[in-house]
C-alpha positions as CSV (number, residue, x, y, z in Angstrom):
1,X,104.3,91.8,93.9
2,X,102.5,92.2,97.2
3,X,102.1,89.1,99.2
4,X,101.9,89.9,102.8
5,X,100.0,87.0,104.2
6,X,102.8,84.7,103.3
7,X,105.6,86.2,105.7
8,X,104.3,83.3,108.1
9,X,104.5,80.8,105.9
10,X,101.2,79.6,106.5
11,X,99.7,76.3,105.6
12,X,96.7,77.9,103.8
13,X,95.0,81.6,103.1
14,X,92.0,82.4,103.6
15,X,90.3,85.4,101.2
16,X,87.2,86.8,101.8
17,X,84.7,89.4,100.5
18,X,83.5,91.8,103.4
19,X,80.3,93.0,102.6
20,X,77.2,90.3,103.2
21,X,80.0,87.6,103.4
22,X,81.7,88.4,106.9
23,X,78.6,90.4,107.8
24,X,75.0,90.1,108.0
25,X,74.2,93.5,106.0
26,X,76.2,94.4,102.7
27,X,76.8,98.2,104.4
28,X,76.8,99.9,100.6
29,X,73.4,98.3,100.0
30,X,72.3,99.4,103.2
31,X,73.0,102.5,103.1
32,X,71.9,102.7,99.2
33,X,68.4,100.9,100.5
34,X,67.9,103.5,103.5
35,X,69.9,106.0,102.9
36,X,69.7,106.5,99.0
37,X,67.6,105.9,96.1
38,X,66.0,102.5,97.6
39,X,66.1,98.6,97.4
40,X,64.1,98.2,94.3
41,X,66.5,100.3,92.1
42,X,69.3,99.3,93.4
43,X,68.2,95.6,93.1
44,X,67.8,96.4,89.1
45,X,71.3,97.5,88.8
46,X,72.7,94.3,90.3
47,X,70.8,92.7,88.0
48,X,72.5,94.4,84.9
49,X,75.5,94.2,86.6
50,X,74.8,90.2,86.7
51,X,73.8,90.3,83.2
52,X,76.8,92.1,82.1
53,X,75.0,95.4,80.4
54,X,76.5,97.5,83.2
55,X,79.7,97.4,84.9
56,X,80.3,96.7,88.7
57,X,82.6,100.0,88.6
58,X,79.4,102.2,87.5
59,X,76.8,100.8,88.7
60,X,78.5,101.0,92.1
61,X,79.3,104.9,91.6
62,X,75.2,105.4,90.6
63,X,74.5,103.9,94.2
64,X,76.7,105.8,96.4
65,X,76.0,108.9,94.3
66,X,72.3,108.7,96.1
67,X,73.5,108.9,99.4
68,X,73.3,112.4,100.3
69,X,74.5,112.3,104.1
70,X,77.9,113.3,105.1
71,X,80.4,110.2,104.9
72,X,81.1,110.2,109.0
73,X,77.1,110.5,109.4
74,X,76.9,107.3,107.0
75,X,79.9,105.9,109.2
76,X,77.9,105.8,112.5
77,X,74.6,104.6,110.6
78,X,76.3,101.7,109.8
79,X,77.9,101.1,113.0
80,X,74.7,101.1,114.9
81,X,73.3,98.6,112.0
82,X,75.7,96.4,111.0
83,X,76.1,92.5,112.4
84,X,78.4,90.3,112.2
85,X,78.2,86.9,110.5
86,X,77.6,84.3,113.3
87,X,80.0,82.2,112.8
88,X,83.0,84.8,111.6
89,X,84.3,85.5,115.2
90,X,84.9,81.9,116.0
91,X,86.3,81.4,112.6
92,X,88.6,84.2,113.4
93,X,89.9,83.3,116.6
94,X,90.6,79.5,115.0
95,X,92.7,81.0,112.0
96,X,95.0,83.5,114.4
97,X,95.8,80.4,116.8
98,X,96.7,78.2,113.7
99,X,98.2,80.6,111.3
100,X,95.8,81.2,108.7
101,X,95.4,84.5,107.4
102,X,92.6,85.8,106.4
103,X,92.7,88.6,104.0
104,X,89.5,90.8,103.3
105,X,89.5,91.3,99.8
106,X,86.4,94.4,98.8
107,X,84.7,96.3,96.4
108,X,84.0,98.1,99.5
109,X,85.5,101.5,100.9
110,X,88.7,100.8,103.4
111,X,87.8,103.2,105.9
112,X,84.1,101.5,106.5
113,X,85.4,98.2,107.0
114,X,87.9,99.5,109.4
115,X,85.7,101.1,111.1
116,X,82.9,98.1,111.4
117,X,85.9,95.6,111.8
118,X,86.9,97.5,115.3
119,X,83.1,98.0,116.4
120,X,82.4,93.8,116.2
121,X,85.7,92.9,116.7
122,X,87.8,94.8,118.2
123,X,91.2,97.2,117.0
124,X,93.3,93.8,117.3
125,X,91.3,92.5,114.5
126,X,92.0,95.7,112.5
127,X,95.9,95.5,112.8
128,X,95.9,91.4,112.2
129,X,93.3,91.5,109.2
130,X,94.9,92.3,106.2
131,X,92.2,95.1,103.9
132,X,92.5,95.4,100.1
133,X,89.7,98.0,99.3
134,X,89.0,101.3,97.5
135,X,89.2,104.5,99.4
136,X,87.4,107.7,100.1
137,X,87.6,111.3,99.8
138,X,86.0,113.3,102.3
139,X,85.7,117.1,101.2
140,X,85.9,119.4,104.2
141,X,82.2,119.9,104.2
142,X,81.4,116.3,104.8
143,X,80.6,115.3,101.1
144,X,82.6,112.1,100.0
145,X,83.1,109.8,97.0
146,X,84.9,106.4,96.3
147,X,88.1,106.3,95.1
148,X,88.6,103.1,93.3
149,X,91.7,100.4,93.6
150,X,92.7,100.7,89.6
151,X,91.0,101.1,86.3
152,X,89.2,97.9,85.7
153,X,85.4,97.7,85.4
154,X,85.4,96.5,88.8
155,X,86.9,99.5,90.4
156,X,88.5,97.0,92.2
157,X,89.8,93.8,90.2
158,X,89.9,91.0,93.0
159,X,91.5,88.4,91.0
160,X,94.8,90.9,91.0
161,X,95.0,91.1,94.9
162,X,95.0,86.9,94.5
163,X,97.1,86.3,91.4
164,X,100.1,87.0,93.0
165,X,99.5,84.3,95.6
166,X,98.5,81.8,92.9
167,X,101.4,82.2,91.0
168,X,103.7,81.2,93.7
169,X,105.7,77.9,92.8
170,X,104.8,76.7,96.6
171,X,101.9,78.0,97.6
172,X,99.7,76.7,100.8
173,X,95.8,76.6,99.7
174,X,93.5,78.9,99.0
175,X,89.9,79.9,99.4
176,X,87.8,82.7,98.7
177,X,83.8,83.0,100.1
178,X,82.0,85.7,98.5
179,X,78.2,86.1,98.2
180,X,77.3,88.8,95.5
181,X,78.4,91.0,92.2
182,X,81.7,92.5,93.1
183,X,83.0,88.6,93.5
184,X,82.5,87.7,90.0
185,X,86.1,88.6,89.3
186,X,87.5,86.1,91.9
187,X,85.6,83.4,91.6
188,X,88.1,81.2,89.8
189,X,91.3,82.4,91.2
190,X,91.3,79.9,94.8
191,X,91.2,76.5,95.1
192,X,88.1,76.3,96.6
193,X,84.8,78.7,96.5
194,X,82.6,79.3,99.6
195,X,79.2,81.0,97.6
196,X,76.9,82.1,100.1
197,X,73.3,80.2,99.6
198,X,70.5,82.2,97.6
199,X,73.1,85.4,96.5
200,X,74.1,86.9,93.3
201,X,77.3,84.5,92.8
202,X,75.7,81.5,93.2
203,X,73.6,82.2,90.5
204,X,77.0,83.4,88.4
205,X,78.8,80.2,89.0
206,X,75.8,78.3,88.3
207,X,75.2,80.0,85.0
208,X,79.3,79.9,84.1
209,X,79.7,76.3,85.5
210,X,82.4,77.3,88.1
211,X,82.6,74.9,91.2
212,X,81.7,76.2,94.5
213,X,80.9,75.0,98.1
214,X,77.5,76.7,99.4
215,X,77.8,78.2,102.9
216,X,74.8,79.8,105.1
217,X,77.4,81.4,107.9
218,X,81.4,81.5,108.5
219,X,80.1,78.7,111.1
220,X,80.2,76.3,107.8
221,X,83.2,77.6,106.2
222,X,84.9,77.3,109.8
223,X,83.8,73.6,109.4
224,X,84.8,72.9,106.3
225,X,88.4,75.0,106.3
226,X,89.3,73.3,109.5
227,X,88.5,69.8,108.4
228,X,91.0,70.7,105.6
229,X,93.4,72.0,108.0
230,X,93.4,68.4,110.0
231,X,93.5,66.3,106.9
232,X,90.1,64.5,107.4
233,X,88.6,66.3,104.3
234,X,90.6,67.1,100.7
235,X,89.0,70.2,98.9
236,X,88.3,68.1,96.2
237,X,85.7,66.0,98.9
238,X,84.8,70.1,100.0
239,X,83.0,70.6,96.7
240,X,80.7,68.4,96.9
């Protein structure tokens, strides 16, 4: 059982989706949108994925399949595209000076995030974020597919990267924001849920009556975690 963010004994975790959630652009659909097959098919399969008559795992394979550029091409493309969240840098700083992890938890490929992490924040970032993601293969000629975290429908089961924290007789809290498909699978594993206003998972929890705390940037969650943190808010008062 793997649960690194606890060797600090923190008083609470934070978990977080990459993708659209710590930054501006989800880089997969960006590069699907621009790079691959376009935003209105791509759109279509998040809506079956939403629906449930195709899986995260495949659907995700059927974009990245139309992305014909070479993986350190699409690499640099997304480095010279990709923002970061307003608020996330802040948010950041305030959980390293106060001990609260924060664990990026993706459906995302390791090496991108890695890569983006150290072009907005910087390579201390990289070593003090903790990254559970799929990989990649690169082929010698450039070519590349995912390789996916286990065998789930997911690719990459989120709720198996929390469990183990959850389990825990003494556990600090825990929260997980999220925005889109790949989160469905964590949505009830924290104590409380930061959905991101107008995405895919707010219209999930909405449909599958799981509680959630809307949030337009990480400048919100920051609010809201760090009330927490002080005592002047209970999660319980954070849902509302």
């Amino acid at each position: 059982m793997s649960i690194p963010a606890m060797k600090t004994n923190p008083k609470m975790i934070v978990f977080t989706d990459w993708d659209g959630t710590v930054t501006l652009q989800d880089s997969n659909d960006y590069m699907t949108d621009n790079l691959g097959f376009g935003v209105v098919k791509r759109k279509a399969i998040n809506q079956e994925i939403l629906e449930g008559t195709e899986t995260f795992r495949h659907g995700f394979i059927r974009m990245l399949e139309s992305i014909p550029q070479p993986f350190q091409k699409c690499v640099e493309y997304l480095k010279a595209h990709v923002e970061l969240d307003p608020g996330f840098a802040d948010f950041y700083h305030w959980c390293a000076a106060n001990n609260v992890p924060v664990v990026v938890v993706s459906s995302g490929m390791k090496p991108i995030i890695e890569a983006l992490l150290g072009n907005l924040l910087g390579p201390e970032a990289v070593k003090n974020i903790e990254i559970i993601a799929n990989d990649v293969k690169v082929n010698e000629d450039g070519s590349w597919h995912i390789v996916y975290r286990d065998e789930s429908s997911f690719g990459h089961d989120k709720s198996r990267a929390i469990r183990p924290y959850a389990q825990l007789e003494n556990r600090p809290p825990m929260f997980y924001c999220g925005d889109g498909v790949s989160d469905l699978s964590a949505a009830r594993e924290t104590d409380l849920l930061f959905a991101k206003r107008g995405r895919d998972l707010v219209t999930y929890c909405e449909r599958e009556n799981i509680p959630f705390t809307l949030f337009d940037s990480f400048k919100d969650i920051h609010s809201r975690v760090q009330q927490i943190y002080e005592g002047k808010l209970t999660i319980d008062e954070a849902r509302k």
